[in-house]
N, C-alpha and C positions, 0 to 999 in steps of 0.2 A: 278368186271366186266370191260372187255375193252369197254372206252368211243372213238366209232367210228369215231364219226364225233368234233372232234378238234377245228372246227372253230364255233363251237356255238356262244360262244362269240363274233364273230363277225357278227354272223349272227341277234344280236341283238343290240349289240353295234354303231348308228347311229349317224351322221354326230357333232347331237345335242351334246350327249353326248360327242364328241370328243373336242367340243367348250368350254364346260363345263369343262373339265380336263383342258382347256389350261386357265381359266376365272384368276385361280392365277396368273400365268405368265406375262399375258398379263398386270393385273393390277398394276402390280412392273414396267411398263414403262408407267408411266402415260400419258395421255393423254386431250392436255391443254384448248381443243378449249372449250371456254366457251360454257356450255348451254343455255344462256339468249343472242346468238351471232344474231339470228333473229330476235329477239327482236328490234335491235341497229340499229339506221337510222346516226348516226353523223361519223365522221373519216373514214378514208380510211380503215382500216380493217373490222369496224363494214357493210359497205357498201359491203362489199365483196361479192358475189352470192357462189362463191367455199366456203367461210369459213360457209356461213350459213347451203350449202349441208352437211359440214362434218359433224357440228353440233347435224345436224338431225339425219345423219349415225348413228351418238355415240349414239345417244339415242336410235334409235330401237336397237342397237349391242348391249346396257344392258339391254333391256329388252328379247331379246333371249336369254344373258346368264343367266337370270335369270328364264328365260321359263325353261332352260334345266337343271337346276339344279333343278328345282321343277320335271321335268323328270326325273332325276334321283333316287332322291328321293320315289318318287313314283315306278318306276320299282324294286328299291331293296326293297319295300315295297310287291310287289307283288310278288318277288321270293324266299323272307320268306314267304310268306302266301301260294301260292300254290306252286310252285315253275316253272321253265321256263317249257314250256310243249316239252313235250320227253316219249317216249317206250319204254322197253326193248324188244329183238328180237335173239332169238335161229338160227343162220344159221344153212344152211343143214350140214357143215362140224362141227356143234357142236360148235363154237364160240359164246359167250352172248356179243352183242353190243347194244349199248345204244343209238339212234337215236332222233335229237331234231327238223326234221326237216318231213312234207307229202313229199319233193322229195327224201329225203336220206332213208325213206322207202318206197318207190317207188326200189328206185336203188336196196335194197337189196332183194328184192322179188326173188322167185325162185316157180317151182313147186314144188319140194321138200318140201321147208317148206312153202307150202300156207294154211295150216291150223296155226301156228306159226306168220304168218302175217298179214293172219285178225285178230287175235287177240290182236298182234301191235297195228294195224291200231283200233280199238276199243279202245283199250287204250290211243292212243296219243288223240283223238279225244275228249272222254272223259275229257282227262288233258287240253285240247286246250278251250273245253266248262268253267273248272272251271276258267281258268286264262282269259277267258273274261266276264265272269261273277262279277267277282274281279275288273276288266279293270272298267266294266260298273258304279262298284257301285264308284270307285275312281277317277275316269277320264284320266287315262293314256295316253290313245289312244286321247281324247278330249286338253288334254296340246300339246300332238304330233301332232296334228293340229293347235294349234296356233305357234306353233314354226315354220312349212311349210311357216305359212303365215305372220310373222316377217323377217324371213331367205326373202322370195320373196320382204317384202318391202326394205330391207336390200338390196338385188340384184341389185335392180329397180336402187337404188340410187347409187350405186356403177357404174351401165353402165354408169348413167350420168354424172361421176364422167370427164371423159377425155372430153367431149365437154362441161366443166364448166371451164371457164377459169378463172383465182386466180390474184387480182387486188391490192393484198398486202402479205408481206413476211409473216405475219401469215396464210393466203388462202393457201401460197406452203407449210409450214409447215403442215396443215390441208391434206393437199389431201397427200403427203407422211407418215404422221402416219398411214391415214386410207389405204394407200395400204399396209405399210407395218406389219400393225395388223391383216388387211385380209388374207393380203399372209402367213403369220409365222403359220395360222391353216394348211396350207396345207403340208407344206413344212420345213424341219429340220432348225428351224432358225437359224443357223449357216453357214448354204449353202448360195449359190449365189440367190438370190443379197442380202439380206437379212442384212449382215454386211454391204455392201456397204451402201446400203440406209440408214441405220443408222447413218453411218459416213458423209453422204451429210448431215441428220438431224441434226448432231450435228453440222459442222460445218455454215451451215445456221442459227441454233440459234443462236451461240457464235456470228455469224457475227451480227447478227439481235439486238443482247444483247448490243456489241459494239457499235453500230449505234446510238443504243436506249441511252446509257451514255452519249456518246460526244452530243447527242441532247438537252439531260437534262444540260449539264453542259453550253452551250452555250446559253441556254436559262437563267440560271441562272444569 
């Protein structure tokens, strides 16, 4: 049977899970701002206000990736068991499509075949009951709410990000990873600015690395 509606997939496929495919990625550029960075009262860096936000960032940013991979999990859990809910549907001109959505069988309705789409419409309803019935007993819907509300503490701190001003060259290294880890979900990292910013990264470390030797050596 012709599968009508194409974008199913994406009609399930959310923000979360897009995070989640990119959590490899992301991890092969690591990311150095210590965790124990608020902790730290002594030296210029540790004093930082920008270095301790980023800190913070990283940490709810791996607990959402880790939210969403237990989302994932779970949804292909669910799609083995009952499977995504969807109807089959006889149009009047005789074509059998396969609908996974209330408005895409909405669209296809006709008088013609309105005996043909209540029956649809019984059926998806049906499959819509067992795959939340599934939902209830494993928590699906329940992770996809804690991920809403990671993603929003995530946000919160990210606004704050540009009125937190960075008092040592690890705080600008800190606020440019975290933009440019944020930005690369959105956007083909390969695109603008995306290599640029990198290349300011790298060369602020090397400078930073520099600094940090000829310090040690004259201190010696």
């Amino acid at each position: 049977m012709a599968d009508s509606n194409n974008s199913m997939s994406a009609f399930f496929v959310t923000r979360r899970r897009l995070l989640a495919g990119t959590a490899t990625a992301a991890a092969a550029w690591p990311f150095q701002v210590k965790s124990q960075a608020a902790e730290l009262t002594d030296g210029s860096s540790a004093a930082d206000p920008a270095l301790r936000l980023c800190g913070n960032w990283q940490k709810i940013h791996d607990e959402t990736l880790a939210l969403c991979r237990e989302q994932q999990r779970l949804e292909t859990h669910l799609a083995r068991m009952v499977g995504f809910p969807c109807a089959k549907l006889r149009l009047a001109d005789g074509t059998d499509v396969t609908l996974h959505s209330i408005e895409s069988l909405n669209d296809a309705y006709s008088p013609e075949n309105e005996v043909e789409w209540g029956r649809a419409l019984a059926d998806f309803a049906a499959h819509q009951a067992r795959w939340d019935a599934a939902d209830d007993e494993i928590g699906y819907s329940r992770t996809d709410e804690l991920i809403r509300q990671s993603e929003t503490a995530e946000s919160a701190l990210l606004d704050d990000l540009p009125e937190t001003a960075a008092t040592s060259i690890e705080g600008i290294l800190a606020k440019l990873k975290v933009i440019l880890r944020d930005g690369e979900h959105w956007e083909h990292p390969d695109d603008f600015p995306w290599p640029h910013i990198r290349s300011v990264l790298g060369d602020l470390s090397r400078h930073h690395k520099y600094r940090s030797g000829d310090a040690m050596t004259a201190a010696s």
